[in-house]
Each structure stands twice: as structure tokens, then as C-alpha cells.
OpenMM code with the backbone's topology and positions (N, CA, C; nanometers):
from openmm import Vec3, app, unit

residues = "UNK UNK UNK UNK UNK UNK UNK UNK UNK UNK UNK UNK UNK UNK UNK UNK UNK UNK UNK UNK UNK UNK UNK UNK UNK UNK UNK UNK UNK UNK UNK UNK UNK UNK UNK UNK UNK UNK UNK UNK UNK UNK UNK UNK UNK UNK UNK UNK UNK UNK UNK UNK UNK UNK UNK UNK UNK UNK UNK UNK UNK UNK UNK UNK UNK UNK UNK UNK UNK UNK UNK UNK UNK UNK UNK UNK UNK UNK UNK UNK UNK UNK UNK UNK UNK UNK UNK UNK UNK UNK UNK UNK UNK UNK UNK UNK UNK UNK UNK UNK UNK UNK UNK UNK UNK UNK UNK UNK UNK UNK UNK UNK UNK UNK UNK UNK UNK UNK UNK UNK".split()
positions = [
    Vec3(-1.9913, -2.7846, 1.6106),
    Vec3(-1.9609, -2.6452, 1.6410),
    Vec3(-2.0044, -2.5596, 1.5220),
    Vec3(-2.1406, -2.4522, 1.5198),
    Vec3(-2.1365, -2.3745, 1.4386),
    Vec3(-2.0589, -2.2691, 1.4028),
    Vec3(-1.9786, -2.1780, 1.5210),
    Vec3(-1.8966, -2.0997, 1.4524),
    Vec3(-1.7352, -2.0876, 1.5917),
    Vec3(-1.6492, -2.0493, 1.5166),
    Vec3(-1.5175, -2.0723, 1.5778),
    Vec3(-1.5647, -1.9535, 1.6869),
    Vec3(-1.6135, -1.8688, 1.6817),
    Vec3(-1.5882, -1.7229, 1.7515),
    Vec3(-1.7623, -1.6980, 1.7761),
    Vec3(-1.7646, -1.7255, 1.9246),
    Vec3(-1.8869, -1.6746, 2.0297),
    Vec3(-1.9542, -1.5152, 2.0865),
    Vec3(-1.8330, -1.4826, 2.1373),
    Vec3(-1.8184, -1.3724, 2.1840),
    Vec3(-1.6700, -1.2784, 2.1479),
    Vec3(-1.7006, -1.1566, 2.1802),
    Vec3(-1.5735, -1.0638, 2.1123),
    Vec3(-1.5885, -0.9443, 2.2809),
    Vec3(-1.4903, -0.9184, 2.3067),
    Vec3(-1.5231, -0.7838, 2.3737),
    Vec3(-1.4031, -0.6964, 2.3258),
    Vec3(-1.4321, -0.5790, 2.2936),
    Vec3(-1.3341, -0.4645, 2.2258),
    Vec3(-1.3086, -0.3650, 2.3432),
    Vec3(-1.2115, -0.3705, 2.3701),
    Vec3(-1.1441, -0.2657, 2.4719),
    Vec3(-1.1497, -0.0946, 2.4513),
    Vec3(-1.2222, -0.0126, 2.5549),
    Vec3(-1.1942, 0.1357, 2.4806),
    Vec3(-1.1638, 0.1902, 2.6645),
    Vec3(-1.1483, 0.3393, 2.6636),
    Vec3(-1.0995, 0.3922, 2.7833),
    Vec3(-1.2314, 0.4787, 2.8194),
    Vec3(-1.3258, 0.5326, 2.7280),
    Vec3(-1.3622, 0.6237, 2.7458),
    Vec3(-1.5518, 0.5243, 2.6544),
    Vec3(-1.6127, 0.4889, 2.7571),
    Vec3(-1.7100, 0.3929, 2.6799),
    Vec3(-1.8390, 0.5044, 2.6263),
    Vec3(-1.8469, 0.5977, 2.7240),
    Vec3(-1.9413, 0.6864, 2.6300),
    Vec3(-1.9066, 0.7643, 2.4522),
    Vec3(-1.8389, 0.8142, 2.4571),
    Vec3(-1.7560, 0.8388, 2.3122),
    Vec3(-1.7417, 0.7201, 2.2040),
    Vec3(-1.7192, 0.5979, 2.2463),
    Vec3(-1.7253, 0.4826, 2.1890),
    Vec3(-1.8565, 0.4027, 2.1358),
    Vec3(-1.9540, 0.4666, 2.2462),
    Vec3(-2.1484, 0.4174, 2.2485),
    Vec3(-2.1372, 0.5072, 2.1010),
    Vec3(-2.1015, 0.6295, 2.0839),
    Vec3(-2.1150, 0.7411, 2.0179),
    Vec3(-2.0710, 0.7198, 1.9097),
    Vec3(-1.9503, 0.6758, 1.8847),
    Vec3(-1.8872, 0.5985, 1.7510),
    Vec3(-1.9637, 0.4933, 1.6926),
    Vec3(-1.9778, 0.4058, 1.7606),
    Vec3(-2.0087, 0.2569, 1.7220),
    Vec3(-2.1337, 0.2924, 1.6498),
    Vec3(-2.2587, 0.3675, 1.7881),
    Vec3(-2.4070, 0.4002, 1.7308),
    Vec3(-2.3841, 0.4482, 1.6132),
    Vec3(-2.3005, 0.5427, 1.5457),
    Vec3(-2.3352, 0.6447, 1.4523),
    Vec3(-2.2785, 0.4997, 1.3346),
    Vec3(-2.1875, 0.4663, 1.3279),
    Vec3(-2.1217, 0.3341, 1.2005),
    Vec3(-2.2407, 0.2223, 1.1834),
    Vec3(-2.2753, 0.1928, 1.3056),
    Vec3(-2.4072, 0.1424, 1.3076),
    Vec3(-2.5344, 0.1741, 1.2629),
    Vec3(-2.5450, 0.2926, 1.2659),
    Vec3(-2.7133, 0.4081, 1.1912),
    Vec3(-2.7753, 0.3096, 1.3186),
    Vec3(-2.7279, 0.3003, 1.4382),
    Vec3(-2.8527, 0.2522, 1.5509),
    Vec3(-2.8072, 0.3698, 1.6918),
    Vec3(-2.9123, 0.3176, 1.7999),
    Vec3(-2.8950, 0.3748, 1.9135),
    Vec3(-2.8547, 0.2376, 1.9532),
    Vec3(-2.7067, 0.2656, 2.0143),
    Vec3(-2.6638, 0.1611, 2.1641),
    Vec3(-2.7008, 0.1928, 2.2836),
    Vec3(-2.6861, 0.1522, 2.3675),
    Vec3(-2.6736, 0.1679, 2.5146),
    Vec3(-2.5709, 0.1248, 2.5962),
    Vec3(-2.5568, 0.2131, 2.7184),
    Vec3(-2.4696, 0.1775, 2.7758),
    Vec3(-2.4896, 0.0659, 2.8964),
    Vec3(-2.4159, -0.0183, 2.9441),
    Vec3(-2.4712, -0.1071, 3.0651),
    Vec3(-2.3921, -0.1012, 3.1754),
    Vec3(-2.4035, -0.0558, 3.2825),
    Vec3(-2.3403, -0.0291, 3.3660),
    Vec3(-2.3383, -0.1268, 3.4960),
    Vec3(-2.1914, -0.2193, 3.4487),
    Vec3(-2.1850, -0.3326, 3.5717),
    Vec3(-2.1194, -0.2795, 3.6606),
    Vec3(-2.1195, -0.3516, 3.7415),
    Vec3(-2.0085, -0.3219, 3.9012),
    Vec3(-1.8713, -0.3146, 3.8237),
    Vec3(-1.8127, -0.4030, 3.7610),
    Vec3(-1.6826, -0.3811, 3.7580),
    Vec3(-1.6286, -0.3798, 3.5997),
    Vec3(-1.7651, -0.3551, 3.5289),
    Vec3(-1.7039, -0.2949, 3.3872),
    Vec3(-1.8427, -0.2247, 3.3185),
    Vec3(-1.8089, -0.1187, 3.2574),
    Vec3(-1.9206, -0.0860, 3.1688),
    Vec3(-1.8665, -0.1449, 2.9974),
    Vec3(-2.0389, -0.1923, 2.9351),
    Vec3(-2.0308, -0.2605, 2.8350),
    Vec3(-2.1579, -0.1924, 2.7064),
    Vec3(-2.1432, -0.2019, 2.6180),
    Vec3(-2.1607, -0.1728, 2.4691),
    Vec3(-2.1954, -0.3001, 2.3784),
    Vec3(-2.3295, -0.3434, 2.4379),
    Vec3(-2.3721, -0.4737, 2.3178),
    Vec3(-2.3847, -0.4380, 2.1432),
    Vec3(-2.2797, -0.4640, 2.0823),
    Vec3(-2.3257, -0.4244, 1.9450),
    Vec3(-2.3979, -0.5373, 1.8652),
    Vec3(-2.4957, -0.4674, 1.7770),
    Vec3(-2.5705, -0.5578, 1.7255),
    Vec3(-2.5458, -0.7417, 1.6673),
    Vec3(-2.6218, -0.8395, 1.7022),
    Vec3(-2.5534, -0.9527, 1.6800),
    Vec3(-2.7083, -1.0304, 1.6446),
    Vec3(-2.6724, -1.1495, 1.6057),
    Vec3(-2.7525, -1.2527, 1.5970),
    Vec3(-2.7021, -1.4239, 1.5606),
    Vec3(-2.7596, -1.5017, 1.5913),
    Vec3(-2.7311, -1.6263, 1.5821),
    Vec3(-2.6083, -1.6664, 1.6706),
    Vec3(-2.6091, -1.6311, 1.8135),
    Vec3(-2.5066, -1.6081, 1.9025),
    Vec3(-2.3900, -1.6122, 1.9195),
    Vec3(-2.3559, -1.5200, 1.8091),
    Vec3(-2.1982, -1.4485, 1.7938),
    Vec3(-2.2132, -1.3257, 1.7882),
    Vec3(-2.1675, -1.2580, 1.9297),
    Vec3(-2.1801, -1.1146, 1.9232),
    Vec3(-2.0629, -1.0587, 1.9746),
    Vec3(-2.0446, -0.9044, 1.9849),
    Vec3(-1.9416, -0.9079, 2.0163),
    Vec3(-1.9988, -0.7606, 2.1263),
    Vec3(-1.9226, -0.6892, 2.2326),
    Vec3(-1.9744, -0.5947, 2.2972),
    Vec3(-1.7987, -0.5096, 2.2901),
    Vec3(-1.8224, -0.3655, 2.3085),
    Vec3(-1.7605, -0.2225, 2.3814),
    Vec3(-1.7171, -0.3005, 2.5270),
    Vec3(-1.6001, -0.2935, 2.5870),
    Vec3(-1.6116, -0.2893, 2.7315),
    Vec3(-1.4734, -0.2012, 2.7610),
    Vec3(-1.5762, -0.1394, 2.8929),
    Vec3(-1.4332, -0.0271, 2.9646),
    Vec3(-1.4360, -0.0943, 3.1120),
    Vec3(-1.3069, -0.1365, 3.1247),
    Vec3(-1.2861, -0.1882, 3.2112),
    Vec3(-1.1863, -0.2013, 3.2942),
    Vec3(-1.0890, -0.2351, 3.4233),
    Vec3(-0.9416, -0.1925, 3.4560),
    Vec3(-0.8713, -0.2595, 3.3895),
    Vec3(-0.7499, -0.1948, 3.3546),
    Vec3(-0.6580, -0.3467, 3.2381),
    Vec3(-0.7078, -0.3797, 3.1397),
    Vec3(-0.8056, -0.3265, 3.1107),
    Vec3(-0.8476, -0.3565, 2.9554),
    Vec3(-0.7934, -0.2303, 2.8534),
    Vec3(-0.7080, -0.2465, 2.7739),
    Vec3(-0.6406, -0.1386, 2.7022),
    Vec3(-0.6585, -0.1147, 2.5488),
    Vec3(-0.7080, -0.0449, 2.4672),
    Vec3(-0.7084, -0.0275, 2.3406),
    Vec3(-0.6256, -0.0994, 2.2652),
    Vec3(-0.5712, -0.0746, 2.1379),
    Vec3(-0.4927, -0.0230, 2.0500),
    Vec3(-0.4704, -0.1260, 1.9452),
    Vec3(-0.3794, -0.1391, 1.8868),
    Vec3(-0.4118, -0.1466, 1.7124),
    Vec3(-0.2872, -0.2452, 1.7180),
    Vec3(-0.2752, -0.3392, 1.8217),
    Vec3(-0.1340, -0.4659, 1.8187),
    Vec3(-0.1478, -0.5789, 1.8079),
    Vec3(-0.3469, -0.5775, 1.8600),
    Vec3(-0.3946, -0.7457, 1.9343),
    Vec3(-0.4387, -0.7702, 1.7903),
    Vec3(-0.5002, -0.8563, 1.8385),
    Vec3(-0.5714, -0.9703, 1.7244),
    Vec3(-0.6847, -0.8579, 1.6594),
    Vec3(-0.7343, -0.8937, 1.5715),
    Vec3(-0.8012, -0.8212, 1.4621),
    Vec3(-0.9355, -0.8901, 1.4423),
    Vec3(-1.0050, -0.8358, 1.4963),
    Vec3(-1.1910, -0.8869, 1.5322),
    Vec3(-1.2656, -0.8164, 1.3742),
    Vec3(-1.2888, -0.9474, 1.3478),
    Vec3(-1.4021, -0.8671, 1.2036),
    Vec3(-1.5053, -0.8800, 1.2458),
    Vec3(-1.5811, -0.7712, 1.2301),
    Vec3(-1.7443, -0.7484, 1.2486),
    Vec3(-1.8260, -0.7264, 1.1285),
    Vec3(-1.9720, -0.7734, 1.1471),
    Vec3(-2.0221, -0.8121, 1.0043),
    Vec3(-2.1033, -0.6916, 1.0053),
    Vec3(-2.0704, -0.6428, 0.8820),
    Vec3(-2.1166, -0.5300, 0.8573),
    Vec3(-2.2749, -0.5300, 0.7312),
    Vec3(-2.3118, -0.6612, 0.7800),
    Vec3(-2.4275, -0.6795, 0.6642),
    Vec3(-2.4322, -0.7422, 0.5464),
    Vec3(-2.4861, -0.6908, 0.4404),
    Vec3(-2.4677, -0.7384, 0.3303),
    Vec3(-2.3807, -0.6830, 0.2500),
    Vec3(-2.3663, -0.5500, 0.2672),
    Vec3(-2.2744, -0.4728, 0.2008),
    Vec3(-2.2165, -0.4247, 0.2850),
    Vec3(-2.0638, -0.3831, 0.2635),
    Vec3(-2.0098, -0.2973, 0.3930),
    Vec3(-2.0047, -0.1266, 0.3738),
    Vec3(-2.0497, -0.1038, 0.2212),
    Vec3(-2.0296, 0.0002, 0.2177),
    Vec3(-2.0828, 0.1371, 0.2990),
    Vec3(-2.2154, 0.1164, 0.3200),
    Vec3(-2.2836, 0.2297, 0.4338),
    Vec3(-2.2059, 0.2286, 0.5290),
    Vec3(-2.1306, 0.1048, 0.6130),
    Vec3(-2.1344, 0.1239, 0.7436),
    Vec3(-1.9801, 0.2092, 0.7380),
    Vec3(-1.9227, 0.1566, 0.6154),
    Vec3(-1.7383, 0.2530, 0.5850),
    Vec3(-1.7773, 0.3689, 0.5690),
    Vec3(-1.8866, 0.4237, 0.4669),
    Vec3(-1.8740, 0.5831, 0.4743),
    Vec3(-1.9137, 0.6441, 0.6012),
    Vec3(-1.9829, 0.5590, 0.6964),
    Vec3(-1.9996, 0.6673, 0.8198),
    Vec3(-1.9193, 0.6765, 0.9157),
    Vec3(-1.7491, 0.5906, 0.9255),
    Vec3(-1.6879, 0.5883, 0.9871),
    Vec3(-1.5785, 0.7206, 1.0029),
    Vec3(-1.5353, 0.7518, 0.8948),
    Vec3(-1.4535, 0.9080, 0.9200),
    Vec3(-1.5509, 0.9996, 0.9573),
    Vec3(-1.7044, 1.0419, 0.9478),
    Vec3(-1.7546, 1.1327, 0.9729),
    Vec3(-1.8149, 1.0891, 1.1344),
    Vec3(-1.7952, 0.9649, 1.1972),
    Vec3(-1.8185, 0.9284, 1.3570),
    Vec3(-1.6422, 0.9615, 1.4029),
    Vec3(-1.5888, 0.9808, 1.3425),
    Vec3(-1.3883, 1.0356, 1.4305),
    Vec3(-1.3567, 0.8913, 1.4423),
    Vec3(-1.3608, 0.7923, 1.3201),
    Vec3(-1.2519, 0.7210, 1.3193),
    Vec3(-1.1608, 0.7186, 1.1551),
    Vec3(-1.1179, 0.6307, 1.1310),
    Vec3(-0.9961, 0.6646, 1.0423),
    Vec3(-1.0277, 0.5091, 0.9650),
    Vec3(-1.0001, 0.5352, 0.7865),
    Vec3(-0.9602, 0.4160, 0.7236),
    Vec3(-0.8376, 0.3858, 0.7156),
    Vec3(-0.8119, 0.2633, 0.7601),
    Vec3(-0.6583, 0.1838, 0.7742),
    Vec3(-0.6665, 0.1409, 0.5988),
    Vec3(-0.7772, 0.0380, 0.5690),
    Vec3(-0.7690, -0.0495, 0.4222),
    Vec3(-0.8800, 0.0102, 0.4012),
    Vec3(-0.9344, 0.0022, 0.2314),
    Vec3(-1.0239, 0.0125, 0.2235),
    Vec3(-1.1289, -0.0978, 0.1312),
    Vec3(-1.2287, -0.0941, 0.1251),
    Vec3(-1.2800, -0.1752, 0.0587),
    Vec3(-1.2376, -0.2448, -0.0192),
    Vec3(-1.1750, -0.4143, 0.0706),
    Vec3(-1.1064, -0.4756, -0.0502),
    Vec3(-1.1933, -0.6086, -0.0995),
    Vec3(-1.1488, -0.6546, -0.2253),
    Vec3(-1.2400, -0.8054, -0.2696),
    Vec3(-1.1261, -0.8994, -0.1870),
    Vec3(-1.2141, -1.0240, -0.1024),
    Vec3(-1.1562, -1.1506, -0.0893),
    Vec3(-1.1825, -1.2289, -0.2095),
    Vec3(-1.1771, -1.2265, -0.3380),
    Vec3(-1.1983, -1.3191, -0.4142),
    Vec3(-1.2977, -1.4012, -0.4477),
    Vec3(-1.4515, -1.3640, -0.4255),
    Vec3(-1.4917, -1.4306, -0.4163),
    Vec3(-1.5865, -1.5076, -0.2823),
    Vec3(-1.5220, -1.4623, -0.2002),
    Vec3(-1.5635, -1.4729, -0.0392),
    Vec3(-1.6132, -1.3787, 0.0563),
    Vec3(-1.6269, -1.2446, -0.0218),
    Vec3(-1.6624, -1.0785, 0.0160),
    Vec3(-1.6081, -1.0080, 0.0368),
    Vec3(-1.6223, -0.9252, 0.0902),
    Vec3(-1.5086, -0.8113, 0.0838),
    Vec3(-1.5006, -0.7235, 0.2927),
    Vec3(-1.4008, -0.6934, 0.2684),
    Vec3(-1.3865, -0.6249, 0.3964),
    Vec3(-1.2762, -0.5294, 0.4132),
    Vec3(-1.2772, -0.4105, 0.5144),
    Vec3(-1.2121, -0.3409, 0.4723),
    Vec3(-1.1558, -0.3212, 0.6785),
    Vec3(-1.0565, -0.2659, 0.6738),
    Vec3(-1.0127, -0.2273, 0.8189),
    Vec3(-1.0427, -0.0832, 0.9020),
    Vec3(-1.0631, -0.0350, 0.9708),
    Vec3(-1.0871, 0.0987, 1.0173),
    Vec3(-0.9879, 0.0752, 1.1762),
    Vec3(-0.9940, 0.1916, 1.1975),
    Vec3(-0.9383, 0.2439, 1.3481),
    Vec3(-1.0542, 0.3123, 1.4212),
    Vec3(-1.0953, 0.2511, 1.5086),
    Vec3(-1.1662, 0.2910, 1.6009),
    Vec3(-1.1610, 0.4446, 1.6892),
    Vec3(-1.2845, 0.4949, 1.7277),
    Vec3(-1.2690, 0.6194, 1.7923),
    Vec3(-1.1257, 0.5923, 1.9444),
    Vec3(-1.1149, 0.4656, 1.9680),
    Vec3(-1.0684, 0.4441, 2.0872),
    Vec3(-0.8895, 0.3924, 2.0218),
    Vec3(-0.8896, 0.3964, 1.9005),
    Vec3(-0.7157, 0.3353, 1.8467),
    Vec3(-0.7510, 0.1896, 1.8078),
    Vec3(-0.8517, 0.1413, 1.8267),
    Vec3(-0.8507, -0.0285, 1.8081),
    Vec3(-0.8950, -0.0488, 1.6338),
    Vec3(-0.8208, -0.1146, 1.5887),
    Vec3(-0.8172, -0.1563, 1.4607),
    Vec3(-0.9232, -0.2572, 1.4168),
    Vec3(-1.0285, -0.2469, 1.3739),
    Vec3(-1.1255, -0.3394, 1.3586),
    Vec3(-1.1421, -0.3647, 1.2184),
    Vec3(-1.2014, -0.4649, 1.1537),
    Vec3(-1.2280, -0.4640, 0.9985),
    Vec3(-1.4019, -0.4936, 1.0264),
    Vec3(-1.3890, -0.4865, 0.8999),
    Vec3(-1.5849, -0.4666, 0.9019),
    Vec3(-1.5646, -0.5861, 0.7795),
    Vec3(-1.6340, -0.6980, 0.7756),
    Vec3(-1.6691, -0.7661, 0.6641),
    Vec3(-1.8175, -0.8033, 0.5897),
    Vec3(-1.8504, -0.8075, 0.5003),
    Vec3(-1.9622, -0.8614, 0.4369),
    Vec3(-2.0000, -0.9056, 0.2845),
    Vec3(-2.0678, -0.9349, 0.2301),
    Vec3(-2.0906, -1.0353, 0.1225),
    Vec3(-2.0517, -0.9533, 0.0203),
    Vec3(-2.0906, -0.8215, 0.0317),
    Vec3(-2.0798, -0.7558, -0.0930),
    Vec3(-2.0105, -0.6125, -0.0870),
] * unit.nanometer
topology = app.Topology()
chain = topology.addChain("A")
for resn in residues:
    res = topology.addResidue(resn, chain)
    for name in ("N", "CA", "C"):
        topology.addAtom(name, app.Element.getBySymbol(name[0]), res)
């Protein structure tokens, strides 16, 4: 098994506003995908662990569930300063794991608590 965690899907209510968040923390253009019974938000991935946006019925935001880290590169710092100026909020901020990189937590445009991690 190369990695514990395959896939991620992050819950929001409102998936266009969220394309809008994510793209801008990202410095990319997302897209939206529009299934029959959920619209989805592929955010950038590779080596097949990715994680996607989905608005869907019963799928609910907020800042209680489990805590999805997303890799924010090599450094996390670009992708933290563009997060208050896309309308989300720092929970933590840039902290050291000791040795193991650093990562910091944010609140999503949608309430969902995400951390961003990376090497440096």
C-alpha cells in the first residue's frame, strides 16, 4: 500500500463560490463537473491521491469531521497568504512539525476546516 488516503471529497452547499475559493488558494482555474446527482471540484492531485469539492444532498459542511490535509507544495506559504483575501479565515498558522514540515489550518469559504501541509 503506497498511501493510507486515496481519495478525499470536501463537502460545501454552494459549489460555485467554493470553485472560486479553492481556484484563487490554488493560483489555478478549476472547473466545475456537473453529475446527475452531485456537482464536483477536482482539486489539483497527483500520484493518485486526490481529493475533489462536492455539493451534494446530505453532504454538509463544517468544522466537526475529520480534518483532511491538503498538500500545499513545497512551501505552504503562497497558498496561506491567498486564503483571507479568497473569504476564508486562519484557524492555525504556519506551524513547524519538527522536522517533518510544516502545516497550518484554515476555514474554508464553505465553514470546513482544512489544513494545508508541505515540506517547507
Amino acid at each position: 500500500m503506497k498511501h493510507a488516503v486515496n481519495w478525499v471529497e470536501i463537502p460545501v452547499l454552494d459549489i460555485q463560490r467554493a470553485a472560486v475559493f479553492y481556484s484563487a488558494i490554488y493560483d489555478t482555474q478549476l472547473k466545475i463537473i456537473d453529475q446527475a446527482v452531485r456537482k464536483l471540484v477536482i482539486l489539483p492531485y497527483q500520484d493518485g491521491v486526490g481529493a475533489a469539492l462536492n455539493q451534494s444532498n446530505g453532504f454538509q459542511p463544517g468544522d466537526k469531521g475529520p480534518l483532511v490535509y491538503l498538500n500545499a507544495g513545497e512551501d505552504l506559504s503562497p497558498m496561506l497568504d491567498r486564503v483571507e483575501g479568497a473569504g476564508g479565515r486562519i484557524v492555525t498558522s504556519k506551524t513547524d512539525l519538527g522536522g517533518t514540515g510544516f502545516y497550518a489550518i484554515i476555514q474554508d469559504i464553505e465553514g470546513n476546516h482544512i489544513a494545508l501541509m508541505s515540506a517547507k
